[in-house]
N, C-alpha and C positions, 0 to 999 in steps of 0.2 A: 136615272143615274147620270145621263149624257148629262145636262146642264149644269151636276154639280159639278161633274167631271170639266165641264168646259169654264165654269167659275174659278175651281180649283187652279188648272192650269193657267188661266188668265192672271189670277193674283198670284201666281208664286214665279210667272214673267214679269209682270211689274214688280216684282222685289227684287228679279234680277236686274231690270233695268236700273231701279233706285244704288242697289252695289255697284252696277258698272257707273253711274255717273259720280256717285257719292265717294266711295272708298278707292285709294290709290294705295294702299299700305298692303304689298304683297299678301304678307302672315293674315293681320285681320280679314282680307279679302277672302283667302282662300277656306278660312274656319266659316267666314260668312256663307257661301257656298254652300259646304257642307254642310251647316246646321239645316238652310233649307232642300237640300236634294235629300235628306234622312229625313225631314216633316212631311215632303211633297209625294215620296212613298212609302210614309205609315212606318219607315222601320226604327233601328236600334242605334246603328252604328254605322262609321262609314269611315274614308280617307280619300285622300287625293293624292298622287303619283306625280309628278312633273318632271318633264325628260330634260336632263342637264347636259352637260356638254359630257362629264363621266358617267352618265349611265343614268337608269330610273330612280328617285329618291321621293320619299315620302314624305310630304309637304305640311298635312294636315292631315288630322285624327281626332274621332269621335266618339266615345265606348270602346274602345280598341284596347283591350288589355297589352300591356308592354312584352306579357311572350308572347301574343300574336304578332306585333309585330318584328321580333327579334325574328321569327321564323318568315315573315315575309320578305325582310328586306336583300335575304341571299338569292330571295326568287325573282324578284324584281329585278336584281344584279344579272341573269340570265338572259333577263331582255338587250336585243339589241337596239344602244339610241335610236339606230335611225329607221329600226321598224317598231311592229308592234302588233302582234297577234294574238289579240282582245280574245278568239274565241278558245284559246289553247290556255292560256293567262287565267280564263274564265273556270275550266276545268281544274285548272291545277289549284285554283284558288279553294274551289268547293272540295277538292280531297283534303287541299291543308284544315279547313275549317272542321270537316269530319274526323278525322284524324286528329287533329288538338284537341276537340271535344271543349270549346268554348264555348258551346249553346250558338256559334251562330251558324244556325242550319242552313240558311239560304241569301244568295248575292248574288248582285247583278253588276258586270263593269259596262261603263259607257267613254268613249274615249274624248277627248276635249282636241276638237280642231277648229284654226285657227290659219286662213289662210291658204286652205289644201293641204295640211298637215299637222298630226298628231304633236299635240305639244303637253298632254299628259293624259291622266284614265281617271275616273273617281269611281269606286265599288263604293253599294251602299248595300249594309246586310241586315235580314231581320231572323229574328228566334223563335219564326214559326213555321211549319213545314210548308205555307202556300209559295206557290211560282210565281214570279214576275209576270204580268200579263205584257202583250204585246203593244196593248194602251200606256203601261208603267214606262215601258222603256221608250216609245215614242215621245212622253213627256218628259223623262226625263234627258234623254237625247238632247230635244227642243230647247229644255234648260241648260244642255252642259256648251251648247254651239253658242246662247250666250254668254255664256259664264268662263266660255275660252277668250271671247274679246276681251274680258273685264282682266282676265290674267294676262294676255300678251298687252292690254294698257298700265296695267300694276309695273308687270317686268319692267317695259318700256319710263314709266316712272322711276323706276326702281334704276334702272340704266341712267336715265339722266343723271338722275341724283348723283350717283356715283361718278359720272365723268365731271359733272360740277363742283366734287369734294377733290377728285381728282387735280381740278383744275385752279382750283383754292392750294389746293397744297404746291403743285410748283410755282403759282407765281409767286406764296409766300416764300418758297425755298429758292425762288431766283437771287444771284449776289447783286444781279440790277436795278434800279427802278425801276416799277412799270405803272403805267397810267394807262386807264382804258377810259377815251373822250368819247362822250353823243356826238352825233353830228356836227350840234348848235358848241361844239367844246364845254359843257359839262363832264366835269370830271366823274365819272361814274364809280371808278372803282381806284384803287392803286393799295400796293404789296408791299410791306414788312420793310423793305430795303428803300423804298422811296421816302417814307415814312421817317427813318432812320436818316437820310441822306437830309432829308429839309429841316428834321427838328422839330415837326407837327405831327400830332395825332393826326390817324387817317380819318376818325370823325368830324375832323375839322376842314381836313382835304377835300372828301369825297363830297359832292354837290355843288363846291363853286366852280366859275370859269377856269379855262386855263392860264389865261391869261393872270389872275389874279394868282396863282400858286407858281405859275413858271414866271419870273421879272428877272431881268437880265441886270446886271450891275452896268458895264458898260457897252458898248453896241458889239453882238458875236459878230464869229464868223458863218456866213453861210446866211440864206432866208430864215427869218422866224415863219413859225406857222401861216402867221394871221397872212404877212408877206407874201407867203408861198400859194395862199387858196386865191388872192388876189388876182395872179397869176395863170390863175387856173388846174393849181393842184387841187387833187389828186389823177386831176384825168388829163396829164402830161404822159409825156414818152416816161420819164422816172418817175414811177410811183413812191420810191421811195425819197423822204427827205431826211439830211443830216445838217443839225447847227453846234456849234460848239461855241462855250463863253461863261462868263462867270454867272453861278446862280446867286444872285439874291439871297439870302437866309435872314431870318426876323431874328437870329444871335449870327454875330460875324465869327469866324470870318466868311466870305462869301466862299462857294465851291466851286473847280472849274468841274465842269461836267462837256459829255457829249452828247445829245437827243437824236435820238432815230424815229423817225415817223411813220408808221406804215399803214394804209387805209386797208378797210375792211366796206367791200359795196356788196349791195343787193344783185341779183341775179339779174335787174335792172339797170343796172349802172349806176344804183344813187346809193352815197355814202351813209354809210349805216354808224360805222365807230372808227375811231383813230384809235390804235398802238402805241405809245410812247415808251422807249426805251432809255429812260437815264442811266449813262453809265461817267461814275466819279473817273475823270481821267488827269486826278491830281498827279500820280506817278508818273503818266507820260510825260505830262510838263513838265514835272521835276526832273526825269531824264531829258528832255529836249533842253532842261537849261543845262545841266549838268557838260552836256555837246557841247553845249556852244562856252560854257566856260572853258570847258578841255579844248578849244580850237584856239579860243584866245589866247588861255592860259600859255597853251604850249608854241603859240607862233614867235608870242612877246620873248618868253626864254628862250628859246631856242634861236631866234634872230639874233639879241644880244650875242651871244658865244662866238655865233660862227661870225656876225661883223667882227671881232675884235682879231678870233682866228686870220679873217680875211685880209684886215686893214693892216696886221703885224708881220705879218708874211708878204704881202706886194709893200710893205715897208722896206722889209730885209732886202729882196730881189731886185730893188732898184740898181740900175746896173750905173748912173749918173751919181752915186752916191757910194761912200768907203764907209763902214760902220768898227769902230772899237769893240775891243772882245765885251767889255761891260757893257754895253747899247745890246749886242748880240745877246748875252748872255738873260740880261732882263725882261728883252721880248721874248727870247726860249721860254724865259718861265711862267709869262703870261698865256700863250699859249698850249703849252701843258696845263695850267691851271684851268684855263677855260674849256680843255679838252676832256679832265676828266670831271666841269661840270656839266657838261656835255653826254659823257657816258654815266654820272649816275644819275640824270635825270632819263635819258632810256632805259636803265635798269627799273630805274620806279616804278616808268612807265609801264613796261613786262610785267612789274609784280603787280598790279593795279588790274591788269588783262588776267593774268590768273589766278588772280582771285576773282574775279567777276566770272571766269571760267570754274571752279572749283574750289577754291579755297587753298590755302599752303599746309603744308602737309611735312613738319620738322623731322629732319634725319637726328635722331634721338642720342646723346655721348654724353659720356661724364664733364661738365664746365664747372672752374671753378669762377665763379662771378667775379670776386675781387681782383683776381689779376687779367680777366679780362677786361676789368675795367680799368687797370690801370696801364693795362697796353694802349686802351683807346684815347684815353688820357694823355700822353705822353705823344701821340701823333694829333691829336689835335689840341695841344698845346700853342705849335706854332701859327698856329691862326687868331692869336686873343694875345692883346694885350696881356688879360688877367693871368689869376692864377685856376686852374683846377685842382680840386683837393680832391680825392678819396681816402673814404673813412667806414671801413669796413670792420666790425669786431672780430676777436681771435677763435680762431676756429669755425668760422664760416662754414657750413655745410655745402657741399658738393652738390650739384642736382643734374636731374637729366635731362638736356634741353639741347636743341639742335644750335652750335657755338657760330656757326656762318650767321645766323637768322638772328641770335643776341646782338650778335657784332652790329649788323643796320641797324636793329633797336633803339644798343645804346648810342651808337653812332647820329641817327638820324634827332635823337634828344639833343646831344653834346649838339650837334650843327645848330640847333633851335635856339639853345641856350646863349649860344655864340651872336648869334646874328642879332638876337634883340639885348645881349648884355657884354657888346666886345671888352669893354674895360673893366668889366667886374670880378666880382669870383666867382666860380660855379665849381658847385660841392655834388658829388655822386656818393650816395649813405647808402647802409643797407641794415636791414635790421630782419632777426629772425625770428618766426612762430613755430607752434607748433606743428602745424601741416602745410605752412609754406615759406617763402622768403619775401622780402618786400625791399623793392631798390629806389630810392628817390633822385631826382637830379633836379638839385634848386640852382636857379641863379638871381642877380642881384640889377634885374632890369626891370623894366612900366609893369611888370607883371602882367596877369590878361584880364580884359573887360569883360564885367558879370556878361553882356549882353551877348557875347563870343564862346561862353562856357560853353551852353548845349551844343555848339556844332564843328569844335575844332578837334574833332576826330572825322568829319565827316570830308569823301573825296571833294580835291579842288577849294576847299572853303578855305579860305585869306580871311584876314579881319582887314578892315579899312587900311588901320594905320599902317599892317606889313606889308600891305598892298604897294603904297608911298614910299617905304623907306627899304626893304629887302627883295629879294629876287627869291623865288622857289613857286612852284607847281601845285603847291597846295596837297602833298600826298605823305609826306612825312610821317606824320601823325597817324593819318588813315592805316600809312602800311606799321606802323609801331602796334599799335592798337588792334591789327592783326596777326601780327606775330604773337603776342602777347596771348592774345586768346583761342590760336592754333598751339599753344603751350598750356593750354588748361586754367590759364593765369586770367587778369583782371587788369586794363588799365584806367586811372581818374587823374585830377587834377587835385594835388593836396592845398590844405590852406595859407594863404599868401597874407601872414603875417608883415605888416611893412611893406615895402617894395618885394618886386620879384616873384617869379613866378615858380610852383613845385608840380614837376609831372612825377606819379608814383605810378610802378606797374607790380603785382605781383607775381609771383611763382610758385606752384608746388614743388612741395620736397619729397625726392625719394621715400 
């Protein structure tokens, strides 16, 4: 009997050895197992145990009626993770099997370590009253110390996989681009956002150079890559590098972007992959112009004023010089004028800062529009030639809108109207719906250039020509267009019929 015994055990090692090289698939592995630990001792039935971070759980099953293991798995619950006391386990197993009266008379557990430690059990039972021989359990032992490498390389598998799916999924869900380079800059891999950012499929991406996917439009700032290895990146004091400049794209327009470079070396000191971090930094630039238009913007205005302030005032003070009440009187008024264009270009200013802080926030009263419009009318009348006309229908609906916040509104329109139409007419209409009111203010000047539509609401934006011929800060509009819709309302530019130009805003009615 030894030799078949010593055949036996030999083939049913080498089948474990064939599972631990062949199969990596946790489930299949562990059914593999147990099919042969139940052939390799003649029995029925069997399972496998594996100790999880919550406690023992039954992994695999083999003839194992589903109330045997309903009533196992509360018992297995009593083990603790990080022991495991196979011969008490052992007993309690064989009263449950007599006591459920399943037919499975007789089991043996053999524990699976892996390392100097239990990392699960497998019982295998059979339906006849013989015992385990001390040969049975030796072999099967012999097979389970295999068959625990095959499971902690399965897990290990099983780990990978998972931090790899893991690692798929954040760099798909980064808002970045990212690029992972070979050494030689083969683009290996790159995420959902880069992909997005270029305009090309990442199957088109992934495998060429870097060079051929990153092309700069005109020379950045900072080293490019190829520059910086030249040099001796990555094995400088800064491992990391940053360039900034416009990307290239096979549809314009080009993007400005910023790249971050970060090297990944071997335990050796040699470069294994590069990091590349795209991130679209079109808003910054768009704020950094926006600065520098707000510095221009406001040194140009704001110098005119107070020169004229300056020059009318050490006018008057000449002490070598006698001036007439009318000389006196004229410069006063120039002065005042430029004083309070002076203070509502700081007020703008203020509104402009909070709303970039929070928004405007209307102290809510009953307004009637038409006679506020005709109060504003009648004070800036004296600044136009023309005439202003309001033309309101009877019985106007009242509505509830903050009357301070109207006033600059329509105020900061009528000034618009003025500057590009002094000698025309300008008509303020209003017309009513049924869930709102709707106010127009047309005047009778160049009107506006289609090419100027999408952005004369937006801060600081001048068209060319009002650049040439009027003074203002570019906020007007911006802060109109916020009132407006801090009031639930809607401001556009209506259609400019002939000459001239129509701004309409809406309003909800009570």
């Amino acid at each position: 009997m030894l030799p078949d015994f010593r055949v036996r055990q030999r083939d049913y090692l080498l089948e474990i050895s064939r599972a631990l090289t062949q199969e990596l698939d946790l489930e299949k592995l562990l059914a593999r197992i147990l099919r042969i630990s139940i052939e390799m001792l003649a029995g029925q039935a069997g399972l496998i145990a594996l100790k999880e971070t919550s406690g023992w759980h039954v992994s695999a099953a083999h003839g194992i009626p589903p109330a045997f293991l309903s009533y196992l798995e509360p018992l297995l619950a009593e083990e603790k993770v990080g022991e495991l006391n196979l011969e008490e386990l052992n007993r309690m197993l064989k009263e449950l099997t007599y006591t459920a009266s399943m037919g499975l008379l007789n089991g043996v557990g053999i524990p699976l370590r892996a390392n100097n430690s239990v990392i699960g059990v497998t019982f295998i039972f059979r339906n006849y009253p013989d015992i385990f021989s001390l040969d049975d359990k030796r072999l099967l032992q012999s097979f389970a110390d295999q068959a625990a490498i095959a499971v902690v390389n399965a897990k290990l598998y099983q780990q990978v996989t998972f931090e790899k799916h893991r690692l798929d999924a954040l760099l798909d869900s980064a808002a970045d681009g990212i690029l992972i380079l070979n050494a030689d800059h083969t683009i290996e891999r790159c995420n959902t956002a880069f992909e997005h950012l270029l305009g090309v499929s990442k199957n088109t991406i992934q495998g060429q150079k870097h060079n051929e996917v990153i092309r700069w439009a005109k020379r950045p700032e900072g080293q490019t890559l190829e520059e910086a290895e030249l040099a001796g990146w990555p094995l400088t004091t800064n491992a990391h590098l940053y360039v900034e400049g416009d990307l290239a794209r096979p549809d314009p327009p080009n993007l400005p972007v910023g790249i971050t470079y970060a090297p990944l070396l071997t335990p050796q000191g040699m470069l294994r992959n590069i990091i590349a971090t795209v991130r679209d930094i079109t808003k910054f630039r768009n704020a950094e112009e926006i600065k520098n238009t707000f510095v221009s913007i406001v040194s140009h205005e704001l110098k005119t004023p107070v020169a004229l302030i300056k020059g009318y005032v050490s006018t008057l003070r000449r002490e070598d010089a006698s001036w007439d009440k009318r000389i006196i009187q004229d410069s006063l008024s120039v002065i005042e004028e430029e004083a309070d264009h002076l203070a509502t270009m700081i007020e703008d200013l203020l509104d402009a800062s909070r709303l970039q802080a929070g928004g405007i926030v209307p102290n809510l009263a009953d307004v009637s529009l038409p006679a506020l419009s005709q109060r504003l009318a009648n004070r800036f009348q004296t600044q136009t030639h023309g005439k202003i006309i309001v033309d309101f229908p009877e019985k106007f609906p009242i509505i509830l809108a903050d009357e301070n916040r109207l006033s600059q509104l329509i105020s900061n329109l009528l000034s618009n109207a003025i500057k590009y139409a002094p000698d025309g007419e300008i008509r303020i209409t209003g017309e009513t719906r049924p869930e709102q009111v709707i106010v127009t203010i047309s005047d009778q000047g160049p009107g506006i250039d289609a090419a100027d539509l999408p952005h004369i609401f937006e801060r600081f934006f001048r068209a060319d020509s009002a650049v040439r011929k009027t003074k203002g800060a570019g906020l007007g509009l911006f802060l109109a267009k916020a009132i407006v819709e801090a009031h639930g309302g809607r401001i556009w530019v209506g259609p400019q019929p002939g000459s001239g130009a129509r701004l309409c805003f809406s309003l909800p009615r009570k």
